[in-house]
PDB file of N, H, CA, C and O in Angstrom:
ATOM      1  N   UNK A   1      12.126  18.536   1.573  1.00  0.00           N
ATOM      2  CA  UNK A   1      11.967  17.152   1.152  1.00  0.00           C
ATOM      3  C   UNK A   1      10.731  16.556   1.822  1.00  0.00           C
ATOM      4  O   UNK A   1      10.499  16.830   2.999  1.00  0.00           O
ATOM      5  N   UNK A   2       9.950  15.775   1.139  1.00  0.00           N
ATOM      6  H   UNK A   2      10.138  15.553   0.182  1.00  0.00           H
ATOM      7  CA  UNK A   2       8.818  14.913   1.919  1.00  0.00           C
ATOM      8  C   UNK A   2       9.048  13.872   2.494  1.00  0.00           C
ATOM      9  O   UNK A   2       9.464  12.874   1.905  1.00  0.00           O
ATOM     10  N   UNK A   3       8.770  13.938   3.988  1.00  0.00           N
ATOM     11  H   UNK A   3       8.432  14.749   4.466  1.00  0.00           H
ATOM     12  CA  UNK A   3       9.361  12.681   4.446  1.00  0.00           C
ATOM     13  C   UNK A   3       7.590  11.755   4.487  1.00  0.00           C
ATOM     14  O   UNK A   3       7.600  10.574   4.835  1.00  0.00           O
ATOM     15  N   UNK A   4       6.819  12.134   4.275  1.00  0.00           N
ATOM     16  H   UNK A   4       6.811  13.093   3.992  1.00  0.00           H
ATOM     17  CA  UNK A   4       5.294  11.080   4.108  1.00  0.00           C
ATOM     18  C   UNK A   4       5.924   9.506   3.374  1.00  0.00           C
ATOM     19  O   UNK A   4       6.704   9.430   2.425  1.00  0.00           O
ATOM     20  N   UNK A   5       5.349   8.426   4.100  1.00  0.00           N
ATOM     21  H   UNK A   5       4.715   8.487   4.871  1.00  0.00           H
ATOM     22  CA  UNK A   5       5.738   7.727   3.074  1.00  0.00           C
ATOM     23  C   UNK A   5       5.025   7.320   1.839  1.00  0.00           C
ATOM     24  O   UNK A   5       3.825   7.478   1.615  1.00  0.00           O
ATOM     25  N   UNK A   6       5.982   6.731   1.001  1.00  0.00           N
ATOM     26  H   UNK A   6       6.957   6.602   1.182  1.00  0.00           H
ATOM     27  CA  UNK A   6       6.061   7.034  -0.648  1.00  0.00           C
ATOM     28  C   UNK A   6       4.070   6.031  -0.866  1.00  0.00           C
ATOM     29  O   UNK A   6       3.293   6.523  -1.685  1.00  0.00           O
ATOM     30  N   UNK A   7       3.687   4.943  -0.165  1.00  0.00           N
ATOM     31  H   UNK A   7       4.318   4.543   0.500  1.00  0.00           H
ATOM     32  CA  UNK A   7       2.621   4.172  -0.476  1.00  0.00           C
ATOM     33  C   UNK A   7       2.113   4.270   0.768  1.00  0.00           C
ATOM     34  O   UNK A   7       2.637   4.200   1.880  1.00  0.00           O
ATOM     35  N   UNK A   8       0.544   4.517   0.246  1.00  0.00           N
ATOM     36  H   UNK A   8       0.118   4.574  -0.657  1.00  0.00           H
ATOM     37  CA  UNK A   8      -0.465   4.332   1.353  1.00  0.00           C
ATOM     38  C   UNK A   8      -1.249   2.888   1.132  1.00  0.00           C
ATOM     39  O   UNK A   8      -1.540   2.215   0.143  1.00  0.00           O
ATOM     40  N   UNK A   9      -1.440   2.759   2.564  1.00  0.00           N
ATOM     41  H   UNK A   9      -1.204   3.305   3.368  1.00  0.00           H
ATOM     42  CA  UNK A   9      -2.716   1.539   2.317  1.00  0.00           C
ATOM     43  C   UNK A   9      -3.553   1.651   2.809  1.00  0.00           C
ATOM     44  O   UNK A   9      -3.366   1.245   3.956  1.00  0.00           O
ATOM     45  N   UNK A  10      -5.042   2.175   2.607  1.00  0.00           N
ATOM     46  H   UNK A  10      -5.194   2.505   1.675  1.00  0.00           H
ATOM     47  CA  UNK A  10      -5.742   3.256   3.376  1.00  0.00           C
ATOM     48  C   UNK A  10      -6.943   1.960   3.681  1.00  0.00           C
ATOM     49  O   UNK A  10      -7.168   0.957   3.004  1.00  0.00           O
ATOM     50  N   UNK A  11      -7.679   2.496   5.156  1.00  0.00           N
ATOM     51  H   UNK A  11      -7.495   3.311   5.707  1.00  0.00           H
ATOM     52  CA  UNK A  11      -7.997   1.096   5.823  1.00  0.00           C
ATOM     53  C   UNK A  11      -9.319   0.395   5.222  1.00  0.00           C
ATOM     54  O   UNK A  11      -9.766   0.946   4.216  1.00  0.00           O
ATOM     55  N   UNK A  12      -9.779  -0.361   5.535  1.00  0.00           N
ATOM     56  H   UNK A  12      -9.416  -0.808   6.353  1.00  0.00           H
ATOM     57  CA  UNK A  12     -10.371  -1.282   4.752  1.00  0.00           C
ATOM     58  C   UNK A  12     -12.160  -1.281   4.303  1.00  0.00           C
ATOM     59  O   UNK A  12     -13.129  -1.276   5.062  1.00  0.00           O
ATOM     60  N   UNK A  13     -12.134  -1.284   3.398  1.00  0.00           N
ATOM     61  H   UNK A  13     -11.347  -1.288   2.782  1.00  0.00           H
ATOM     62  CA  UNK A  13     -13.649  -0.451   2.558  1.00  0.00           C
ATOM     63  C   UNK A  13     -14.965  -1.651   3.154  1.00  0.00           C
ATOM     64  O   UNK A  13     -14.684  -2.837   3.329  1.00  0.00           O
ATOM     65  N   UNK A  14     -15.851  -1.300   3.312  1.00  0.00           N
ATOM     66  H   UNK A  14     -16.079  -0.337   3.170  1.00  0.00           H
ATOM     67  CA  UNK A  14     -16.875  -1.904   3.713  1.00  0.00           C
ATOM     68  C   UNK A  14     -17.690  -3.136   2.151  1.00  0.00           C
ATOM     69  O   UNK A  14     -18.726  -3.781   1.991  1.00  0.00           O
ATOM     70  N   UNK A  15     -16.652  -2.901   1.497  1.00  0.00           N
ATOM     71  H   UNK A  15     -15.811  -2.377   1.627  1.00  0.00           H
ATOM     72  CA  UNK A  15     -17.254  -4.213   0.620  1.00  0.00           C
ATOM     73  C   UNK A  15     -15.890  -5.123   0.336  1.00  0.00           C
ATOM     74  O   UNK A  15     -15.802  -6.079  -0.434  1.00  0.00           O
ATOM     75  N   UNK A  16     -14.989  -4.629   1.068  1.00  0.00           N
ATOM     76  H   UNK A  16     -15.061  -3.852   1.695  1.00  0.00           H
ATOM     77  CA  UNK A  16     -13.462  -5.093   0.653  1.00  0.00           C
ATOM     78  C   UNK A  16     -12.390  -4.887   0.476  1.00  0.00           C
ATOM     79  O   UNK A  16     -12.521  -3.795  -0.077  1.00  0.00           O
ATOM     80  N   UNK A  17     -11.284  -5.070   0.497  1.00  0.00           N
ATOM     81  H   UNK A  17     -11.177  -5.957   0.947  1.00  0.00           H
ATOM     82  CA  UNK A  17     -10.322  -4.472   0.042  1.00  0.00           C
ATOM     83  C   UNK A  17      -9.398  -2.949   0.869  1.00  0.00           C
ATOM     84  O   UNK A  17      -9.872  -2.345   1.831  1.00  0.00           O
ATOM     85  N   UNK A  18      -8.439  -2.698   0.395  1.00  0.00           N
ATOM     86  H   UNK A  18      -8.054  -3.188  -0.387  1.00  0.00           H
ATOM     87  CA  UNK A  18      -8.065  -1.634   0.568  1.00  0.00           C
ATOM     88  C   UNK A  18      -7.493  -0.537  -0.607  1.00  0.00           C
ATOM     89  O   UNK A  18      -6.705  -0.691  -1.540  1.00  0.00           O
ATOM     90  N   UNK A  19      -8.102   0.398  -0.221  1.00  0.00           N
ATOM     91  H   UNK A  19      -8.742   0.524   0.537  1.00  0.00           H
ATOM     92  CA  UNK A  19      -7.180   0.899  -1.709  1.00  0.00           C
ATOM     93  C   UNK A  19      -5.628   2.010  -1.378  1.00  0.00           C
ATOM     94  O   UNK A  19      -5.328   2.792  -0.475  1.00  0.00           O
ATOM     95  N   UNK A  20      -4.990   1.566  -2.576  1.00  0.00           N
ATOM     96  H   UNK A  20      -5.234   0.931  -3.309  1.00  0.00           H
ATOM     97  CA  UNK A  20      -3.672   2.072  -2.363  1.00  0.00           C
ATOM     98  C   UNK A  20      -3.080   3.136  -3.339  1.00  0.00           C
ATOM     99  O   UNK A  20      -3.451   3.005  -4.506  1.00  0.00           O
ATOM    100  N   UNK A  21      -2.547   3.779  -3.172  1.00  0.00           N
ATOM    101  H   UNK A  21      -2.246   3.885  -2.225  1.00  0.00           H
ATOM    102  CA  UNK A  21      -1.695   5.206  -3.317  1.00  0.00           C
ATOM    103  C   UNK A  21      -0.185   5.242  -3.248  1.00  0.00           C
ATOM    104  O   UNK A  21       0.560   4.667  -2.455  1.00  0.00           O
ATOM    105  N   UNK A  22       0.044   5.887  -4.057  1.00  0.00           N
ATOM    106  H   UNK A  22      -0.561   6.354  -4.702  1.00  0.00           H
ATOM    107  CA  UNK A  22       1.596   5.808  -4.432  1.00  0.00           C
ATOM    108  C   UNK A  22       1.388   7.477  -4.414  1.00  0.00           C
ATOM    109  O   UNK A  22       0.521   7.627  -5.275  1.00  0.00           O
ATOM    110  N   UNK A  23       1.622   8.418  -4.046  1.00  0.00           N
ATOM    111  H   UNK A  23       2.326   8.297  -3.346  1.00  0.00           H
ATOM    112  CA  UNK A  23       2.470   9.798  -3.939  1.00  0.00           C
ATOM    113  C   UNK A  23       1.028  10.171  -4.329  1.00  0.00           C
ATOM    114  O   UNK A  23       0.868  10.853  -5.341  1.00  0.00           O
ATOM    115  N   UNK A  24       0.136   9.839  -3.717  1.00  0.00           N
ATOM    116  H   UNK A  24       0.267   9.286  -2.895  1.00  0.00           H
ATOM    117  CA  UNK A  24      -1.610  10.484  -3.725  1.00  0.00           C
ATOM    118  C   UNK A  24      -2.263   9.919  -4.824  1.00  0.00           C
ATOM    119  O   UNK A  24      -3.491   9.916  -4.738  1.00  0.00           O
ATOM    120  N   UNK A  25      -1.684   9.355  -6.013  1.00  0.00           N
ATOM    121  H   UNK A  25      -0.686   9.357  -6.084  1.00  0.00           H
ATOM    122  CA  UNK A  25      -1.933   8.780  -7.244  1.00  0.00           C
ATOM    123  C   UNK A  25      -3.239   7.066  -6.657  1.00  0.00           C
ATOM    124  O   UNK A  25      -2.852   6.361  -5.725  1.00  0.00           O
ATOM    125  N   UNK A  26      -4.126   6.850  -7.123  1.00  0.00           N
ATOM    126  H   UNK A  26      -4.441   7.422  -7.881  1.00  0.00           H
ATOM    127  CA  UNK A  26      -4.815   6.183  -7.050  1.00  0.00           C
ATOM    128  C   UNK A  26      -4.232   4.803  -7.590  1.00  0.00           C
ATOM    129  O   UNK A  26      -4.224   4.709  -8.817  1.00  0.00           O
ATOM    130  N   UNK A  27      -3.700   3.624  -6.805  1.00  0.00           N
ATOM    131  H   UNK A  27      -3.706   3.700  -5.808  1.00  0.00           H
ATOM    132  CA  UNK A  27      -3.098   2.263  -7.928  1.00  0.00           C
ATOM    133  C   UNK A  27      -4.272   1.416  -8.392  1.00  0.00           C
ATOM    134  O   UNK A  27      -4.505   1.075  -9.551  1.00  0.00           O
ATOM    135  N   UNK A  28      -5.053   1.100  -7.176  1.00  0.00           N
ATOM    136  H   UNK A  28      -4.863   1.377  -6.234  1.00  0.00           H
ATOM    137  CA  UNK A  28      -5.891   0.576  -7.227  1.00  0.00           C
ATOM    138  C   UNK A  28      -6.437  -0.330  -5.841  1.00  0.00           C
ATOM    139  O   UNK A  28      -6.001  -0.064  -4.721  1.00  0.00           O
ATOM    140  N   UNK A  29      -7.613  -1.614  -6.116  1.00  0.00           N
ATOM    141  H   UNK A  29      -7.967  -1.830  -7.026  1.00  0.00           H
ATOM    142  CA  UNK A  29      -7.614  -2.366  -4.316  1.00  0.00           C
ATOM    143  C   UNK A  29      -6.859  -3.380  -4.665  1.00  0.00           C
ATOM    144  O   UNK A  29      -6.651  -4.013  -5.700  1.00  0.00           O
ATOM    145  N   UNK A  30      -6.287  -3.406  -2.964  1.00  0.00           N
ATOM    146  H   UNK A  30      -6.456  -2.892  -2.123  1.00  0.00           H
ATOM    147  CA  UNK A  30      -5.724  -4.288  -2.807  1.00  0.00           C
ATOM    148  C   UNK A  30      -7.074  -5.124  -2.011  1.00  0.00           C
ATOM    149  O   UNK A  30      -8.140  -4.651  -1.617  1.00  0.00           O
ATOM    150  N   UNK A  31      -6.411  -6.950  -1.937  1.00  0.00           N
ATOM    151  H   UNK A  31      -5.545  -7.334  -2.257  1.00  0.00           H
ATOM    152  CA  UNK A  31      -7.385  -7.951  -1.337  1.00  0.00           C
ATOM    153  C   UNK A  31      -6.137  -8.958  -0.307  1.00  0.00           C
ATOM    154  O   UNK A  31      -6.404  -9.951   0.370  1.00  0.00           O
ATOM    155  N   UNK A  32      -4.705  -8.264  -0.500  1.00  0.00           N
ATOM    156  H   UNK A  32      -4.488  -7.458  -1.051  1.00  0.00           H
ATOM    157  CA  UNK A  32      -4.209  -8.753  -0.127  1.00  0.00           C
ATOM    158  C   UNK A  32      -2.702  -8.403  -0.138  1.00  0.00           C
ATOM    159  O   UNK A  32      -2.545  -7.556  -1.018  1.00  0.00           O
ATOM    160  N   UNK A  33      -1.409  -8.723   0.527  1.00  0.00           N
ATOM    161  H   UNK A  33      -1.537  -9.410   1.242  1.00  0.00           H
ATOM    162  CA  UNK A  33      -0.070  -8.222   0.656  1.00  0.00           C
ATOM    163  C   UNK A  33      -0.227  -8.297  -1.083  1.00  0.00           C
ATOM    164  O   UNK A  33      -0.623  -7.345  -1.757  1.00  0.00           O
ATOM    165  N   UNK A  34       0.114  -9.442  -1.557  1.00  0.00           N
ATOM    166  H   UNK A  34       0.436 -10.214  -1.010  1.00  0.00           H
ATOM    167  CA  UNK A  34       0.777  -9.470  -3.008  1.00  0.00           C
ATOM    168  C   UNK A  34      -0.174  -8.518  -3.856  1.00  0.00           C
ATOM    169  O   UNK A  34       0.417  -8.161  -4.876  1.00  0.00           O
ATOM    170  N   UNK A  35      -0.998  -8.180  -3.796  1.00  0.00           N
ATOM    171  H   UNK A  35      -1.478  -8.470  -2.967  1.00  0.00           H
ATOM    172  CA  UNK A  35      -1.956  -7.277  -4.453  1.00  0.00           C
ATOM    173  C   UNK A  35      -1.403  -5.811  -4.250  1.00  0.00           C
ATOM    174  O   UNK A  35      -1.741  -4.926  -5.036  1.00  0.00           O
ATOM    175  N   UNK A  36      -0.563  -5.559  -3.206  1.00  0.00           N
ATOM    176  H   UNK A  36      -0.289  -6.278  -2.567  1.00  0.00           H
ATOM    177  CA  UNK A  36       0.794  -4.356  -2.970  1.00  0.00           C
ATOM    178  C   UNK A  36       1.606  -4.499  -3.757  1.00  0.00           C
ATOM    179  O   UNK A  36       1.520  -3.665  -4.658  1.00  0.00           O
ATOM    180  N   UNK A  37       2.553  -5.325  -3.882  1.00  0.00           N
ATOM    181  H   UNK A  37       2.624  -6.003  -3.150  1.00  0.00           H
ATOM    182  CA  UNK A  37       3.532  -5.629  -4.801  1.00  0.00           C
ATOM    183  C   UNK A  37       3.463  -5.502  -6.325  1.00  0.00           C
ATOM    184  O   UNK A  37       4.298  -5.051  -7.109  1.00  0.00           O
ATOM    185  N   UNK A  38       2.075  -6.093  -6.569  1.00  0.00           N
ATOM    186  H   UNK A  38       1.397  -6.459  -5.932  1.00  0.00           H
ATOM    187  CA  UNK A  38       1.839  -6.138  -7.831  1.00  0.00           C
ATOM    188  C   UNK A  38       1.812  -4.416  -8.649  1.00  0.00           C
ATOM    189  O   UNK A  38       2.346  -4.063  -9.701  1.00  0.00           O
ATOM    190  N   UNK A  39       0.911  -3.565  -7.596  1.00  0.00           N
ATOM    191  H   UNK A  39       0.477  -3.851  -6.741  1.00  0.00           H
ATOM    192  CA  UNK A  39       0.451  -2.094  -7.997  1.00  0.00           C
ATOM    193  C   UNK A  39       2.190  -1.719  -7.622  1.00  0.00           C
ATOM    194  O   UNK A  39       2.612  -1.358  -8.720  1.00  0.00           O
ATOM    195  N   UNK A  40       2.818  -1.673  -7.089  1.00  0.00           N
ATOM    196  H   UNK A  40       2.475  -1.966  -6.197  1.00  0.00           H
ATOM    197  CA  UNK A  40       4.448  -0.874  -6.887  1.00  0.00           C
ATOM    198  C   UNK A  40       4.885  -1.732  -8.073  1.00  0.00           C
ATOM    199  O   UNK A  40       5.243  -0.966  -8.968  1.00  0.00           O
ATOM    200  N   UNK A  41       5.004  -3.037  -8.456  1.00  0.00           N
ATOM    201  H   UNK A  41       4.712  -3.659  -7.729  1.00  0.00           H
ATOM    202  CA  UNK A  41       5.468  -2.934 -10.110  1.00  0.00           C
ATOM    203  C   UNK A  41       4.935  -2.415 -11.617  1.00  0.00           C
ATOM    204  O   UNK A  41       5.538  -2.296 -12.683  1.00  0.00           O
ATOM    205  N   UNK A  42       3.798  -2.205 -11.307  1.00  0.00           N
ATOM    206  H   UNK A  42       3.308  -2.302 -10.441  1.00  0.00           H
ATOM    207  CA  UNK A  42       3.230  -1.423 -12.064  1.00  0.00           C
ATOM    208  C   UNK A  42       3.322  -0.086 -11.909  1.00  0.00           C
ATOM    209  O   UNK A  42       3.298   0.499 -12.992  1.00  0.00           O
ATOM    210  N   UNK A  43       3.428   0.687 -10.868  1.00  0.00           N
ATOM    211  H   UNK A  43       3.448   0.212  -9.988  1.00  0.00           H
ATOM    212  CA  UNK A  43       3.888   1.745 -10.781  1.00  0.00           C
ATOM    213  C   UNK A  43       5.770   2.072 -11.248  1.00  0.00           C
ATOM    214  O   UNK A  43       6.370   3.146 -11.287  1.00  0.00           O
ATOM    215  N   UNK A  44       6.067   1.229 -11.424  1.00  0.00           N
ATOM    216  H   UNK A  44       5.579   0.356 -11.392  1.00  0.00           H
ATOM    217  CA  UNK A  44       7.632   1.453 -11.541  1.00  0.00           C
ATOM    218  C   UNK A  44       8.523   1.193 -11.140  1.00  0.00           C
ATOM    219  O   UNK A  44       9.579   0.966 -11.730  1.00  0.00           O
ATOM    220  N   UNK A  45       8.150   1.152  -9.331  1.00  0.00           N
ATOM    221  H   UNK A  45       7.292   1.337  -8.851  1.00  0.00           H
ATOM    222  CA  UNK A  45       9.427   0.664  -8.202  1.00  0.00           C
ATOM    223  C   UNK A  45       9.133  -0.854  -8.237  1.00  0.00           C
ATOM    224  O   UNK A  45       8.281  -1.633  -8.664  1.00  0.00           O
ATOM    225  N   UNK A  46      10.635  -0.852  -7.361  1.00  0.00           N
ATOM    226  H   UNK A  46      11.327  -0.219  -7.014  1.00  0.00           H
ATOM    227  CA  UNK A  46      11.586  -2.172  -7.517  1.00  0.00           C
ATOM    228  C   UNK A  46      10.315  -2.457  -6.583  1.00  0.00           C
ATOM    229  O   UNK A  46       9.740  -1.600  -5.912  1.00  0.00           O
ATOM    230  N   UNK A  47       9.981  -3.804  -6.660  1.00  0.00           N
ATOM    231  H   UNK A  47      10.448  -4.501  -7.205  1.00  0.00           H
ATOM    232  CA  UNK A  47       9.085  -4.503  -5.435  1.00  0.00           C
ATOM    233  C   UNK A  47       9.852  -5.619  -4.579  1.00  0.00           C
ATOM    234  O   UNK A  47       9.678  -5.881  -3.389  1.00  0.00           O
ATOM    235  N   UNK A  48      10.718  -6.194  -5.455  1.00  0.00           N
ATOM    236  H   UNK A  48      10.860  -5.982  -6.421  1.00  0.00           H
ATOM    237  CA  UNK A  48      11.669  -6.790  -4.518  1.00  0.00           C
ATOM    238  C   UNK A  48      12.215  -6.492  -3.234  1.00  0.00           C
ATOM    239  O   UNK A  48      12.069  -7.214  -2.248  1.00  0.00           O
ATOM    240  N   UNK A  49      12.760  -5.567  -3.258  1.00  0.00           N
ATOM    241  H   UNK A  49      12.878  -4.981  -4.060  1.00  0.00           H
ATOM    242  CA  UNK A  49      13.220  -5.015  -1.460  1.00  0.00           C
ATOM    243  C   UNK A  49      12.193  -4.653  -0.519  1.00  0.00           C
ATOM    244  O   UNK A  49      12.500  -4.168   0.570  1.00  0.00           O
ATOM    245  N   UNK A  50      10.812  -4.883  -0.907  1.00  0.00           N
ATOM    246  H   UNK A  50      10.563  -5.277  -1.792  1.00  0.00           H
ATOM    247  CA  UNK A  50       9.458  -4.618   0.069  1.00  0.00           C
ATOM    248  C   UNK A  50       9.655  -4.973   1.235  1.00  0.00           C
ATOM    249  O   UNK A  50       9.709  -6.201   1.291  1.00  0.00           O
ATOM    250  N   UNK A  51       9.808  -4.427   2.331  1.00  0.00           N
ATOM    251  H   UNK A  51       9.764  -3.429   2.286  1.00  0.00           H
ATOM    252  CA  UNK A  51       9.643  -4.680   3.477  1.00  0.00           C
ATOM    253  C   UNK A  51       7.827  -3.669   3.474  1.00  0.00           C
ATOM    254  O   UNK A  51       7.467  -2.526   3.191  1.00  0.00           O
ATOM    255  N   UNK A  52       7.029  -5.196   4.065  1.00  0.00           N
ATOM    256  H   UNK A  52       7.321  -6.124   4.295  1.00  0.00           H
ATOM    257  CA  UNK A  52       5.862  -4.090   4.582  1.00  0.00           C
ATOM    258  C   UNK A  52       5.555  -3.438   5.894  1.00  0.00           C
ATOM    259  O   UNK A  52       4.531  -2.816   6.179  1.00  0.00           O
ATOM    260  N   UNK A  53       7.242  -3.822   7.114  1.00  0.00           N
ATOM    261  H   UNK A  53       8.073  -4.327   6.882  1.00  0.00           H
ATOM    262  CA  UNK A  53       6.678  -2.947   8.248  1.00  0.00           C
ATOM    263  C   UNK A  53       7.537  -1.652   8.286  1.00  0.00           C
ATOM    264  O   UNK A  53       7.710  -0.915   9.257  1.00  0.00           O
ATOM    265  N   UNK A  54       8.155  -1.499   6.738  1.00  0.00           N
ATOM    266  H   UNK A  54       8.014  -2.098   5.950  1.00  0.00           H
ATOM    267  CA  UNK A  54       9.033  -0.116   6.655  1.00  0.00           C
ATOM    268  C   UNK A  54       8.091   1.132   6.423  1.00  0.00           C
ATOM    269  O   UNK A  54       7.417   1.325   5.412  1.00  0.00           O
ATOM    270  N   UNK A  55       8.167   1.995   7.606  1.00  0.00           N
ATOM    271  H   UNK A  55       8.714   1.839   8.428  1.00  0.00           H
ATOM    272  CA  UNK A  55       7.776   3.067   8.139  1.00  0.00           C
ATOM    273  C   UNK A  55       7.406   4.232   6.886  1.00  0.00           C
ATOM    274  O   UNK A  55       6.298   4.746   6.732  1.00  0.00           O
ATOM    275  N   UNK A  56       8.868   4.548   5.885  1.00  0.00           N
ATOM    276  H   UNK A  56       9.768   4.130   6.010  1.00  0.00           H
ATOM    277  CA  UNK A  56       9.591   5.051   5.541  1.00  0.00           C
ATOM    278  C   UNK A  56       8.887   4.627   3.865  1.00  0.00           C
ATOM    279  O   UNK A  56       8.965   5.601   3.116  1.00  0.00           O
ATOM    280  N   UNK A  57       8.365   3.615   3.326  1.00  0.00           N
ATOM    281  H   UNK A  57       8.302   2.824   3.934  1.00  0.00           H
ATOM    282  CA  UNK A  57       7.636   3.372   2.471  1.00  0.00           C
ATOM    283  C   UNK A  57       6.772   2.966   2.628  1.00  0.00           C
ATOM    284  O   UNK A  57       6.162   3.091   1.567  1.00  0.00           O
ATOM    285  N   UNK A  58       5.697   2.092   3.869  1.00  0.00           N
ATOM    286  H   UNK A  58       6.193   1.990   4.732  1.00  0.00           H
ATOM    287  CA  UNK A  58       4.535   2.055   3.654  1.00  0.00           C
ATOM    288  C   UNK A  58       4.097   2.477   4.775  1.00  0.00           C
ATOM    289  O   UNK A  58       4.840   2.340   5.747  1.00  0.00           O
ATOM    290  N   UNK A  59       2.764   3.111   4.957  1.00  0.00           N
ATOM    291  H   UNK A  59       2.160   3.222   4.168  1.00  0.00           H
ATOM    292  CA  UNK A  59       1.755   3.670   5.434  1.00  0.00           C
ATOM    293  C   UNK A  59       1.109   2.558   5.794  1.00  0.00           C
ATOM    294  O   UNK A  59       1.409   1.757   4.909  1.00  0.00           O
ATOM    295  N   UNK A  60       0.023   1.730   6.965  1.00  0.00           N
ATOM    296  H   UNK A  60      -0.221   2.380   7.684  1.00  0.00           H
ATOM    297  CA  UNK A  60      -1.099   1.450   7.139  1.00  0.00           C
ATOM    298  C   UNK A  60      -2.128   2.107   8.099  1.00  0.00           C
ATOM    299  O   UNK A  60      -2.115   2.035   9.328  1.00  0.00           O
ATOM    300  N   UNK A  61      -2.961   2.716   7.368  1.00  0.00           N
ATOM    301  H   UNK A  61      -2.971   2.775   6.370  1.00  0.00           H
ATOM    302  CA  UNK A  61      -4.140   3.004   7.965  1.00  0.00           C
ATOM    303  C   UNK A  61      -5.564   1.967   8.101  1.00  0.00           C
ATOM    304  O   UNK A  61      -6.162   1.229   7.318  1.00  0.00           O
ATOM    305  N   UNK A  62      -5.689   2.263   9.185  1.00  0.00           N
ATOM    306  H   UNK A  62      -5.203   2.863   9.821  1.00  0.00           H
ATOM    307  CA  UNK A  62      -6.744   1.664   9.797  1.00  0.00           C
ATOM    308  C   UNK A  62      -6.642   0.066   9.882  1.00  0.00           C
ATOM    309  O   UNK A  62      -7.460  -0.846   9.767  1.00  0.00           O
ATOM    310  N   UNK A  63      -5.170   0.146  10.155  1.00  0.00           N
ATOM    311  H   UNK A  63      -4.505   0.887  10.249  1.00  0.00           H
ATOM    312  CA  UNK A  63      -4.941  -1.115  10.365  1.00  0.00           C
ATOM    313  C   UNK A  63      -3.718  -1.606   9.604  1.00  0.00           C
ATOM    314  O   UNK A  63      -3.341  -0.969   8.620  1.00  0.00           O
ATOM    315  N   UNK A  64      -2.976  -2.870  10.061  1.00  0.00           N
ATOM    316  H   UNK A  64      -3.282  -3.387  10.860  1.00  0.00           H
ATOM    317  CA  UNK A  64      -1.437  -3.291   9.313  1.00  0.00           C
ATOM    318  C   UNK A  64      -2.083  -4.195   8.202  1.00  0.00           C
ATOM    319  O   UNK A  64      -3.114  -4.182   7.529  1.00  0.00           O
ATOM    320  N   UNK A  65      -1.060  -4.921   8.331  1.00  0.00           N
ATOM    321  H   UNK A  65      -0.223  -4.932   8.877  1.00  0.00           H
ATOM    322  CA  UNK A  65      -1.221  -5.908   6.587  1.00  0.00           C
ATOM    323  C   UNK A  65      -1.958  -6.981   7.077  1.00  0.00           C
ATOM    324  O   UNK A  65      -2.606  -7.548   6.197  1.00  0.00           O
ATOM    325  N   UNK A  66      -2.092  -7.531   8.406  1.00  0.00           N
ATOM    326  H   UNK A  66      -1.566  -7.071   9.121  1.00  0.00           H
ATOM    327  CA  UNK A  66      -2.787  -8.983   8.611  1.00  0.00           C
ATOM    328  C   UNK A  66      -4.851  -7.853   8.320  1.00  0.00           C
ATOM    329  O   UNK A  66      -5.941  -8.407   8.178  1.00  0.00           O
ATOM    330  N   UNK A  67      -4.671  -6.845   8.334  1.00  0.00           N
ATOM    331  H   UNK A  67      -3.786  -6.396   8.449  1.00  0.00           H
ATOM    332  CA  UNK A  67      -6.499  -6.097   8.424  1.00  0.00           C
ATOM    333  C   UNK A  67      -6.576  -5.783   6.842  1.00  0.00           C
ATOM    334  O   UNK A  67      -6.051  -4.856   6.225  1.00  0.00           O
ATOM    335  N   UNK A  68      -7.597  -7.107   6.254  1.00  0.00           N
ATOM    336  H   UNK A  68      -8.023  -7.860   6.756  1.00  0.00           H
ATOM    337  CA  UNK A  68      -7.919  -6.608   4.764  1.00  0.00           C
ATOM    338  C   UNK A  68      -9.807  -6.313   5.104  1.00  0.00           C
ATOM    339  O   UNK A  68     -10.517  -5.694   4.311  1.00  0.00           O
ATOM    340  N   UNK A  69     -10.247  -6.829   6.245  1.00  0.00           N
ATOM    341  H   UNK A  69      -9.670  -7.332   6.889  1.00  0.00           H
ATOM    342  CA  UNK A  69     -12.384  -6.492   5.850  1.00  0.00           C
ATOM    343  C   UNK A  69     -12.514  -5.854   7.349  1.00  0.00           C
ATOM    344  O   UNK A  69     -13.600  -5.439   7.751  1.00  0.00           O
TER     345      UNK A  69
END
């Protein structure tokens, strides 16, 4: 079983943003938390139960959710 978690938020691009990953799949940038939410309902999952300091579904690299530049 893969325990990686299911969304990445990979750290923050030198013109902006971060871009995010669902199971290596490209969603798109984020500019902000709700800009997460939005790509996991478009991807399919429930976005409602989002916790963003759950280990276990989100990833932050190069920084947590308050590091978008």
């Amino acid at each position: 079983m893969d325990e990686r978690p299911l969304v990445v938020v990979h750290p923050p691009s030198s013109t902006g943003g971060r871009r995010v990953t669902v199971r290596a799949e490209t969603l798109g940038t984020a500019y902000e938390p709700g800009d997460i939410v939005e790509f996991l309902s478009l991807a399919g999952l429930d976005p409602d139960p989002v916790w963003f300091d759950d280990p276990a579904l989100l990833e932050w690299r190069g920084g947590g959710r308050d590091v978008w530049a």
